[in-house]
C-alpha positions in Angstrom: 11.9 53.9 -15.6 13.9 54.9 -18.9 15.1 51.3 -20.5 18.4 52.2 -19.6 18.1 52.5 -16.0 19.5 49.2 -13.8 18.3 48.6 -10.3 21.0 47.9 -7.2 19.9 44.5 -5.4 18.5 47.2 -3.1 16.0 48.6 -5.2 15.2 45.1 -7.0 14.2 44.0 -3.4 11.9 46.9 -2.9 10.0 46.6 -5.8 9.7 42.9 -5.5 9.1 42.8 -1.6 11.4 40.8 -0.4 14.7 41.0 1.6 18.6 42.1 0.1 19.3 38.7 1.4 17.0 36.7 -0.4 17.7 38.9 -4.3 21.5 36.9 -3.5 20.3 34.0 -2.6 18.6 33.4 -5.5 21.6 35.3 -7.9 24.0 33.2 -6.1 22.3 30.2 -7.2 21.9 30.9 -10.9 18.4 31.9 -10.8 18.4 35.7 -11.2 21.3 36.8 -13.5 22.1 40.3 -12.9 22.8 42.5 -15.9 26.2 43.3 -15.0 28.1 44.9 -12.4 29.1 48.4 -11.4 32.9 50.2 -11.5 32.7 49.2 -7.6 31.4 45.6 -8.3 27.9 46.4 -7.1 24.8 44.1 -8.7 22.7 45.5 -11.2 19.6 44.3 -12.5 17.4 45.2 -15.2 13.1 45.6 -16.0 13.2 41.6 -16.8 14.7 40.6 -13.3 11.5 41.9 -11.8 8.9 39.6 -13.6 11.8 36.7 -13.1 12.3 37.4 -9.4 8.2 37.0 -9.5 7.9 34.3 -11.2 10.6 32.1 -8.6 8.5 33.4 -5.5 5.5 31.8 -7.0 7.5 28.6 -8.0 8.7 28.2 -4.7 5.6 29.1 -3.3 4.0 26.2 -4.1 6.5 24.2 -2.7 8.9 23.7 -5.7 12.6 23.0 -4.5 15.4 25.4 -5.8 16.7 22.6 -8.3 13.1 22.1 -9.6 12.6 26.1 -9.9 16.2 26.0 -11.8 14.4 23.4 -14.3 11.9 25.0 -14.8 13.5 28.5 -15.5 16.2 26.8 -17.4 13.1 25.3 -19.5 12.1 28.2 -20.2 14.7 30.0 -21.0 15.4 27.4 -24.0 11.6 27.1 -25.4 11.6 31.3 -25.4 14.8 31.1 -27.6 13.3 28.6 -29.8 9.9 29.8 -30.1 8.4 27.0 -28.3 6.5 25.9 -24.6 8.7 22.9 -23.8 8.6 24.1 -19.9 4.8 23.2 -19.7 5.6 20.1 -19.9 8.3 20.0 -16.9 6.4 22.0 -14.8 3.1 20.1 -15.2 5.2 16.8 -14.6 6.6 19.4 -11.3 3.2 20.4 -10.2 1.8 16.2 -10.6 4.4 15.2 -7.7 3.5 18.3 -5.4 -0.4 16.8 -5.8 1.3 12.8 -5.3 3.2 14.9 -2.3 0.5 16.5 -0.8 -2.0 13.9 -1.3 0.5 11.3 1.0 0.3 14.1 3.6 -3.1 14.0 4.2 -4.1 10.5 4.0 -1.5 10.3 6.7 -2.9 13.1 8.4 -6.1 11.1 8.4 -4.8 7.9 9.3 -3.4 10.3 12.7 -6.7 12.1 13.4 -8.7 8.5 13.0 -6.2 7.2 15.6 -6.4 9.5 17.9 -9.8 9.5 17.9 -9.7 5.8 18.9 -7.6 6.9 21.4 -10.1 9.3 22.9 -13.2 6.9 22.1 -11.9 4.2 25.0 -11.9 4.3 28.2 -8.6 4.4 30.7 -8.3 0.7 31.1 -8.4 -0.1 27.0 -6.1 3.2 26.4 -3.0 1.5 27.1 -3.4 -1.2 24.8 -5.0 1.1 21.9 -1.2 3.2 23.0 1.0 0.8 22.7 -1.0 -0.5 18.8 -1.1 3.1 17.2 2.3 4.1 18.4 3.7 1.5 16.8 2.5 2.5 13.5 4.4 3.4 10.8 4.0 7.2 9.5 2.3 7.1 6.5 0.5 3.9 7.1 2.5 0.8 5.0 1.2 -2.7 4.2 4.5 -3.9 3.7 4.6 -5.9 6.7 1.7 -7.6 5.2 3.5 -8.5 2.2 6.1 -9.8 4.5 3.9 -12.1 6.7 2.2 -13.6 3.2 6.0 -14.2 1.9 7.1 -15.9 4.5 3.4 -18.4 4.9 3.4 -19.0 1.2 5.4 -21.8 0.0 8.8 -21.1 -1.5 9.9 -21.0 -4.9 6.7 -19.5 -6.3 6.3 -17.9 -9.3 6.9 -14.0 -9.0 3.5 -13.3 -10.9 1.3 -15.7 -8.6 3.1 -14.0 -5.6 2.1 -11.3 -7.0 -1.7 -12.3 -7.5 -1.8 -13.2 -4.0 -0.5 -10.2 -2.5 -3.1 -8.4 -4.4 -6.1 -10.6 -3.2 -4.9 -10.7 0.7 -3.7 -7.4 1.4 -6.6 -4.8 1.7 -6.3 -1.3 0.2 -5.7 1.0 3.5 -8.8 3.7 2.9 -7.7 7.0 2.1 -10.0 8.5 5.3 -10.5 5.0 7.8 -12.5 5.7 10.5 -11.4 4.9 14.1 -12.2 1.3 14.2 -10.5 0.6 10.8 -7.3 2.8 12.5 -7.3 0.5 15.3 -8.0 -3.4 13.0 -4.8 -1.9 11.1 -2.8 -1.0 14.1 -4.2 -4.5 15.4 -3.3 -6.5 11.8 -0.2 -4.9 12.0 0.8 -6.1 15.1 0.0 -9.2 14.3 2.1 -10.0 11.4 5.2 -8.1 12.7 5.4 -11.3 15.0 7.0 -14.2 14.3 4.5 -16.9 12.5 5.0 -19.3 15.5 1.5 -20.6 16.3 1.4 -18.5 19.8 -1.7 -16.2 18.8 -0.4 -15.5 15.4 -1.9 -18.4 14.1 -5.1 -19.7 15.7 -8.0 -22.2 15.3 -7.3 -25.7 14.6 -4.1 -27.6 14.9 -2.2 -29.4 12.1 -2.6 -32.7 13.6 1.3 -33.0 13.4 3.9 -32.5 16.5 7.1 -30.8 16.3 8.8 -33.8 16.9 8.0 -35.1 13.2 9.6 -32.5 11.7 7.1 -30.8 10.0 6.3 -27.3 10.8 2.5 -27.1 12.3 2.0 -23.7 11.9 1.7 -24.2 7.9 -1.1 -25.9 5.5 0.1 -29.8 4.9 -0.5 -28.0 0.9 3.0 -26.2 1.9 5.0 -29.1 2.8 6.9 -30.6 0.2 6.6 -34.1 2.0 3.3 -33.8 1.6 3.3 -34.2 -2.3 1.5 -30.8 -3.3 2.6 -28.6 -6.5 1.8 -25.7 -4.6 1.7 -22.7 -7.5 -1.0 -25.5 -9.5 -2.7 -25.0 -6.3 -2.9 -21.3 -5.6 -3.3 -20.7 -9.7 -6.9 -23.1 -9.1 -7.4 -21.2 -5.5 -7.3 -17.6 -7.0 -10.3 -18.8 -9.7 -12.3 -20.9 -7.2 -12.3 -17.9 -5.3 -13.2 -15.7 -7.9 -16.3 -18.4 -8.6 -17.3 -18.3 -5.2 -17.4 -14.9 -4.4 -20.6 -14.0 -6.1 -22.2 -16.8 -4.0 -20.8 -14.8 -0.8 -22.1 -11.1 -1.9 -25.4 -12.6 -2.6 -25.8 -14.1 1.3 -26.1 -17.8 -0.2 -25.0 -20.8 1.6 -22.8 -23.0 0.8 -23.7 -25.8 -1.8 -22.5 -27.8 -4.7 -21.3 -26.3 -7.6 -18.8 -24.9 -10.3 -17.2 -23.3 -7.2 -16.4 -26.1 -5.2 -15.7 -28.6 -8.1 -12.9 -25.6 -9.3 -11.8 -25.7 -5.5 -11.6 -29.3 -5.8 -9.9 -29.8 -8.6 -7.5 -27.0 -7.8 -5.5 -29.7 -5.0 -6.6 -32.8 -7.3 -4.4 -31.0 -9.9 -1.4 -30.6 -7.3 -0.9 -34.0 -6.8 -1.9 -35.4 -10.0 -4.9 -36.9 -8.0 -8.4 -37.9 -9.8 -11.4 -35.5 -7.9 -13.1 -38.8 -6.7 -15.8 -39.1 -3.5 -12.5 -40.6 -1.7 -10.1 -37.9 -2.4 -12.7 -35.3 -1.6 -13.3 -37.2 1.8 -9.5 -37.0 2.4 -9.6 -33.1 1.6 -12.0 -32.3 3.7 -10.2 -34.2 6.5 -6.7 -32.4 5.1 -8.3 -29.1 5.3 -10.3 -29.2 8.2 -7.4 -30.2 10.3 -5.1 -27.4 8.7 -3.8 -24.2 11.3 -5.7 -21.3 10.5 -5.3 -17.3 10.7 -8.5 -16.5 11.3 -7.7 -13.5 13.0 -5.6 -11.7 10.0 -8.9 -12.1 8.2 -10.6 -10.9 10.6 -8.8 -8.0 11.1 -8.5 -7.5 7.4 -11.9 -8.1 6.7 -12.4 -4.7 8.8 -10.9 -2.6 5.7 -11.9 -4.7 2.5 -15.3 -3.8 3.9 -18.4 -5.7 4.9 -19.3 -6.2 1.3 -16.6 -7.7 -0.3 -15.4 -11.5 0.7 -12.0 -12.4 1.5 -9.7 -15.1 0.4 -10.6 -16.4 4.3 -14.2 -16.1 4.4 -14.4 -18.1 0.9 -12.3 -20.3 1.5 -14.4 -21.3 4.6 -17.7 -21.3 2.3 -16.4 -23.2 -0.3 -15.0 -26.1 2.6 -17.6 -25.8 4.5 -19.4 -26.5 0.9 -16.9 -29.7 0.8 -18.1 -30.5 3.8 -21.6 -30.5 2.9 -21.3 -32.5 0.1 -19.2 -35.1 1.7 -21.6 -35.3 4.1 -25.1 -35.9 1.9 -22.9 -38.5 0.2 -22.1 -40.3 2.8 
């Protein structure tokens, strides 16, 4: 074609394979700048429009929005003026959040497939229930009802950055491809901290030992009442590191026993309420703790997708009071 020679919208269309309708779509929008028009106001487009009409099929083909493919484009426009490849750099930041994009769409396509494979691996009678669990799940899969349950059983007023610690200790990581059981603990978890915290098979085990008449609230630890005299972020700060002690001692199968674990555990509520760690105070914890309501069955549940391997914040704290325990016991 002699330099010269413009194409109508027509022609451009033809020799790009697409529609008429999709040459203005894209001129309309500022994308493909025609090189001028004709006595009758007709589009005309030059060689360049070609290679550009190219290039914003292959931007939008994987899955760029117009806006972004203007960015790009506009990007690219300025670096060729100046001599320079600033666009690489939008369009690689472009292309990361297609990947982050994408990469949500399948785990939640996994998340689907596992539960609907739990679905299929029950029989009529447990179908219902498994039904009424995975429907209710949120689309991708979301922990934040966890965070919500933990925020509303920890004591108030705690420091942002031990919240913080906490959340990241008792919420699992949801795996990227869960298997059908792990689909149906999470749609089970869930459940169970969408509920109100009430004590009516959110929180099981043991009773508090109080009654609602004394107007303390039995579904909590006595460590989250402020009658009870406990500085409750001295507390959790000592929990997270007598946990962290103890969880070695839980990998490796060992029982519970004396040790740097239990006297950190110890300490940790001596500390809230400027106590001594004496053989009386630790008869008194172990009395305290063992009579404290439980939610056994979150860790249960979430014990299902930490993974066999790896202890909770329930199952040590068990092993290091069963440790208390113990100890009380030999010295009594």
């Amino acid at each position: 074609m002699p330099p010269d020679r413009l194409w109508t919208i027509g022609e451009l269309a033809e020799r790009a394979g697409v529609t008429v309708k999709t040459v203005r779509y894209y001129s309309d929008r500022g994308l493909l700048p025609e090189a001028r028009r004709s006595s009758g106001g007709h589009r005309r487009y030059g060689p360049a429009a070609l290679d550009r009409l190219r290039t914003i099929r292959s931007l939008r083909g994987i899955g760029l929005a117009v806006p972004d493919v203007h960015r790009v484009l506009d990007e690219d426009d300025r670096a060729s003026a100046a001599g320079a490849d600033a666009a690489a750099d939008v369009l690689d930041g472009l292309i990361a959040g297609q990947l982050r994009e994408v990469g949500a769409g399948l785990a939640a396509l996994r998340w689907r497939e596992a539960a609907l494979r739990a679905l299929q691996d029950c029989g009529p009678g447990e179908r219902a229930e498994r039904l009424l669990l995975v429907g209710a799940l949120p689309s991708p899969p979301s922990t934040a009802a966890m965070a919500r349950f933990w925020r509303r059983w920890l004591p108030p007023r705690m420091p942002a950055r031990l919240v913080s610690a906490i959340l990241d200790g008792t919420i699992p990581q949801l795996p990227e491809a869960p298997t059908p059981a792990q689909a149906l603990a999470f749609a089970r978890l869930h459940a169970l901290v969408s509920g109100s915290c009430d004590g009516a098979g959110k929180v099981s085990g043991k009773a508090s030992g109080t009654s609602p008449g004394d107007g303390r609230d039995p579904t909590q630890p006595a460590a989250h009442r402020p009658e009870e005299g406990y500085r409750p972020a001295v507390l959790y700060d000592g929990l997270i590191e007598a946990y962290g002690l103890a969880a070695p001692h839980l990998r490796a199968g060992r029982r519970p026993h004396e040790g740097e674990a239990l006297d950190c555990f110890v300490a940790a509520y001596a500390r809230s309420r400027g106590a001594r760690d004496t053989p009386a105070f630790r008869r008194r914890l172990g009395v305290v703790l063992g009579a404290d309501p439980r939610i056994d069955r979150y860790w249960q549940l979430a014990g299902e997708l930490f993974g066999p391997a790896e202890p909770t914040p329930g199952s040590t704290h068990d092993w290091l009071l069963a440790a208390l325990d113990g100890a009380t016991a030999e010295a009594a």
